[in-house]
PyMOL Python script that loads the backbone (N, CA, C, O; Angstrom):
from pymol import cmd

cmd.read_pdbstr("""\
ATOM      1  N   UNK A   1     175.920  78.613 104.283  1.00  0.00           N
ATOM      2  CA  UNK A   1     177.073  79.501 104.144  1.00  0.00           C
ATOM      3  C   UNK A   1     176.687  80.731 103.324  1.00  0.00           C
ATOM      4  O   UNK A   1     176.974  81.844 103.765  1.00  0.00           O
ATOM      5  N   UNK A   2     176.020  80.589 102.094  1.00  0.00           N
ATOM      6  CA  UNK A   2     175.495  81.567 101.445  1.00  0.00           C
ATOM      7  C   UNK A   2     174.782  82.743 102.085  1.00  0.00           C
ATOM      8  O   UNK A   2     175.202  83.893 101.961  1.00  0.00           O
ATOM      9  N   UNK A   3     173.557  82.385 102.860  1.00  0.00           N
ATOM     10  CA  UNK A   3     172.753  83.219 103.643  1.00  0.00           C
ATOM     11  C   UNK A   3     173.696  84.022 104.248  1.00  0.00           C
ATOM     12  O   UNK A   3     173.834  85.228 104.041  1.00  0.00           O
ATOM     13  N   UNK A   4     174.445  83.228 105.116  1.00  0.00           N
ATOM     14  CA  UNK A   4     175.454  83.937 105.999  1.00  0.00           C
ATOM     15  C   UNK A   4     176.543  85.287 105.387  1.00  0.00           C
ATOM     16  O   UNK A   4     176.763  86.360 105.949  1.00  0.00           O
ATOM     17  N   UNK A   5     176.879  84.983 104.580  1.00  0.00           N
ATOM     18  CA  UNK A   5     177.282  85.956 103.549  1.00  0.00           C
ATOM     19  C   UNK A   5     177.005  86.911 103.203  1.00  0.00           C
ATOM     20  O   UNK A   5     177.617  87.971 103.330  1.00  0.00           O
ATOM     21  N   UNK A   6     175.794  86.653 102.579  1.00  0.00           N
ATOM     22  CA  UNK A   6     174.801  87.604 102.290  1.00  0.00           C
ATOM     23  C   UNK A   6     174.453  89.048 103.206  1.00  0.00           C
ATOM     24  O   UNK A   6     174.272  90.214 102.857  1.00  0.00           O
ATOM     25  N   UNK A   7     174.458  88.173 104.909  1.00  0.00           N
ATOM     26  CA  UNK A   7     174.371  89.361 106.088  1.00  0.00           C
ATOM     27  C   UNK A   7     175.398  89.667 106.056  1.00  0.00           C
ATOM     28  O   UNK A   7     175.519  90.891 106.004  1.00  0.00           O
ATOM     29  N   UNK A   8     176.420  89.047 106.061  1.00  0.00           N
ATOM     30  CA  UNK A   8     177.849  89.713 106.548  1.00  0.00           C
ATOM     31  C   UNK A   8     178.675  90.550 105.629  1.00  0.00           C
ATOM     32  O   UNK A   8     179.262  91.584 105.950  1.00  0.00           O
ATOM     33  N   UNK A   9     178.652  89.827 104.107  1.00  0.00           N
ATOM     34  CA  UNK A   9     179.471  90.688 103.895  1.00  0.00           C
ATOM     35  C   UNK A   9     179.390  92.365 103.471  1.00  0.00           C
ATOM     36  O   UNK A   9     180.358  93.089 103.238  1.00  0.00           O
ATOM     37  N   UNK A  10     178.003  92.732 103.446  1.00  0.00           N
ATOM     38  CA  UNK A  10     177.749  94.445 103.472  1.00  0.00           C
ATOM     39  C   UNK A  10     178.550  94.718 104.660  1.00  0.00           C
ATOM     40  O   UNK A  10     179.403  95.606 104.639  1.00  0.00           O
ATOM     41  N   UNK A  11     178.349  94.074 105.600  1.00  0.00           N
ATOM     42  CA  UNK A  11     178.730  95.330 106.722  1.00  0.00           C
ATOM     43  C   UNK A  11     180.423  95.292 107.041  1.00  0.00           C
ATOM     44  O   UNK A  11     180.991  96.194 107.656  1.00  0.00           O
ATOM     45  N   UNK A  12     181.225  93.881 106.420  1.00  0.00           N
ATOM     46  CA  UNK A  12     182.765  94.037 105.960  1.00  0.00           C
ATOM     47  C   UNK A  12     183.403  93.620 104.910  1.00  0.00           C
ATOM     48  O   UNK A  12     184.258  92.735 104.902  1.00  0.00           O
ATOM     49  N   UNK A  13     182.781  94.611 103.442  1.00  0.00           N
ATOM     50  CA  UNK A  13     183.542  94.383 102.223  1.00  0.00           C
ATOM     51  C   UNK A  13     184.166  95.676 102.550  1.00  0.00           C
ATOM     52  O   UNK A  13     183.799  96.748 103.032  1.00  0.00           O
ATOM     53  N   UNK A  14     185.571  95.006 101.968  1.00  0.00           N
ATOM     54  CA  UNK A  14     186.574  95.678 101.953  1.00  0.00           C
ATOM     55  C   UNK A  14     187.309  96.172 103.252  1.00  0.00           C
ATOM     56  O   UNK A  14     188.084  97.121 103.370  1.00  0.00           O
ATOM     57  N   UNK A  15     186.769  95.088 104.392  1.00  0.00           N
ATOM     58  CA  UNK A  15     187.741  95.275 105.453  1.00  0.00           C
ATOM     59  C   UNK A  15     188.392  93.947 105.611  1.00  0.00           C
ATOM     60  O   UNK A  15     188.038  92.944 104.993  1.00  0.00           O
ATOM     61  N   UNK A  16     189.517  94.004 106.608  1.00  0.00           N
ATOM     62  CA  UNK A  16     190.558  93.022 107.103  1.00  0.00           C
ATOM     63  C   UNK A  16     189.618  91.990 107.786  1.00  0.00           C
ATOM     64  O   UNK A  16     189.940  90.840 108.084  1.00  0.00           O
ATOM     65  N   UNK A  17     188.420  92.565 107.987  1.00  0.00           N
ATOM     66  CA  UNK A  17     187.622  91.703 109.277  1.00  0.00           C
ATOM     67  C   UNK A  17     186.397  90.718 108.300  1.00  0.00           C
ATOM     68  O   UNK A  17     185.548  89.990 108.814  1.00  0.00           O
ATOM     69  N   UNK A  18     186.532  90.872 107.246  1.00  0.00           N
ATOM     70  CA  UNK A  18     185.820  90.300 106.227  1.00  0.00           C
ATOM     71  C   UNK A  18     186.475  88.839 106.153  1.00  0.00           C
ATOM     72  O   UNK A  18     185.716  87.910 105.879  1.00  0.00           O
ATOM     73  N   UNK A  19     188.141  88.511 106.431  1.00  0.00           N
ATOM     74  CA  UNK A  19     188.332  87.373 106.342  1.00  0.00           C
ATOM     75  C   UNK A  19     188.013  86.752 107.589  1.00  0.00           C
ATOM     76  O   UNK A  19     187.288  85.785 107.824  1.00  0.00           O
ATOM     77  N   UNK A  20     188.635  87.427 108.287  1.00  0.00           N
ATOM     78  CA  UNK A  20     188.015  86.948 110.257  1.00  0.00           C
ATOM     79  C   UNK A  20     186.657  86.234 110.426  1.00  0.00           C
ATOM     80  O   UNK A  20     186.424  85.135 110.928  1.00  0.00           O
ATOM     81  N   UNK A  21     185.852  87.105 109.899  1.00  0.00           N
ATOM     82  CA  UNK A  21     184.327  86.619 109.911  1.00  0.00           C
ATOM     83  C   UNK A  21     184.285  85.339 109.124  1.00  0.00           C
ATOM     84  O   UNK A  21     183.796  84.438 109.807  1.00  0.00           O
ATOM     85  N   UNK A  22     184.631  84.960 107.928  1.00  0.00           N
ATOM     86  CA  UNK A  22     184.478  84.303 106.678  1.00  0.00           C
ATOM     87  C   UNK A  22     185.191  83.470 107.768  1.00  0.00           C
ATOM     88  O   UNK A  22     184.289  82.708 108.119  1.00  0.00           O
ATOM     89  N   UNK A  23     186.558  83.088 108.698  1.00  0.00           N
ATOM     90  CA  UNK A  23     187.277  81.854 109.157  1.00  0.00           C
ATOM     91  C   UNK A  23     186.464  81.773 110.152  1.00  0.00           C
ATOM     92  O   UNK A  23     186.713  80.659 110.612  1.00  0.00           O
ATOM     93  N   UNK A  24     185.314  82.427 111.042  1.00  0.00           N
ATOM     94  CA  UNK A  24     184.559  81.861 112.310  1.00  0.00           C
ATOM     95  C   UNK A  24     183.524  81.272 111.651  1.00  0.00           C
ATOM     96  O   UNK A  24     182.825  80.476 112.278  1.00  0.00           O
ATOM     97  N   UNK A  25     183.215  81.580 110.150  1.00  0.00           N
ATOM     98  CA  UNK A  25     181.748  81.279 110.283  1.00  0.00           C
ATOM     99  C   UNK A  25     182.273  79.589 109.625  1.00  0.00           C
ATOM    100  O   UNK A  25     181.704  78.550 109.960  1.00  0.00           O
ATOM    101  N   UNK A  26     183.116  79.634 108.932  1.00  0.00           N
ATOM    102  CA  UNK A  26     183.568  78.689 108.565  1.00  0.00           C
ATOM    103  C   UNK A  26     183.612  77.504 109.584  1.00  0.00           C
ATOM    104  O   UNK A  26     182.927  76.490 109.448  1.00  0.00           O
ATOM    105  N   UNK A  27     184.579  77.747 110.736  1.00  0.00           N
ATOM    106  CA  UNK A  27     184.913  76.779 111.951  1.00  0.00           C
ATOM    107  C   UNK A  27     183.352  76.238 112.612  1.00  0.00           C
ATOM    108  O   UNK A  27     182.993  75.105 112.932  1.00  0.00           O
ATOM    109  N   UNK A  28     182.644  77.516 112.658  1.00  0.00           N
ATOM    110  CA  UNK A  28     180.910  77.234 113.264  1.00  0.00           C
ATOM    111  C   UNK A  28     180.363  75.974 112.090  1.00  0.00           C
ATOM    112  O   UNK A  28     179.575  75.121 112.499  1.00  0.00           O
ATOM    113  N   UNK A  29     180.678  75.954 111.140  1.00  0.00           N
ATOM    114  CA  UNK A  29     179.646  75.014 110.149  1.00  0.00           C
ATOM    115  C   UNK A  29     180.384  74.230 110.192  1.00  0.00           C
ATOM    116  O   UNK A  29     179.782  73.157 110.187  1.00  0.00           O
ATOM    117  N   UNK A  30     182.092  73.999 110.265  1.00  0.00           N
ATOM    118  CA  UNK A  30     182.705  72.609 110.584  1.00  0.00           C
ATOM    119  C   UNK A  30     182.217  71.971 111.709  1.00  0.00           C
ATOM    120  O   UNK A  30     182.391  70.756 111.802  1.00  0.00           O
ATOM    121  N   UNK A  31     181.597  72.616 112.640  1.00  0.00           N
ATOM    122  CA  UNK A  31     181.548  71.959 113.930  1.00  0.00           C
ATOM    123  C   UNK A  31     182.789  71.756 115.041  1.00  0.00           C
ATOM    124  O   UNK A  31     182.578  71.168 116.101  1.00  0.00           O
TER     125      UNK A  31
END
""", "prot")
cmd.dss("prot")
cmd.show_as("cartoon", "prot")
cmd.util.cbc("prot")
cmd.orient("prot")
C-alpha cells in the first residue's frame, strides 16, 4: 500500500481523485 502511494499521491494531492484512487487501490489489495 505504501509503495503505491508513494506513485500516486504526487500526481493527486490535493485533488477529489486522490480519494478515488486511495478506494480502488484499496478494493485491488482486498481482493
Amino acid at each position: 500500500m505504501g509503495a503505491v502511494m508513494k506513485i500516486v499521491n504526487p500526481k493527486v494531492a490535493g485533488q477529489a481523485e486522490g480519494g478515488r484512487v486511495a478506494a480502488a487501490v484499496k478494493k485491488l489489495l482486498a481482493g
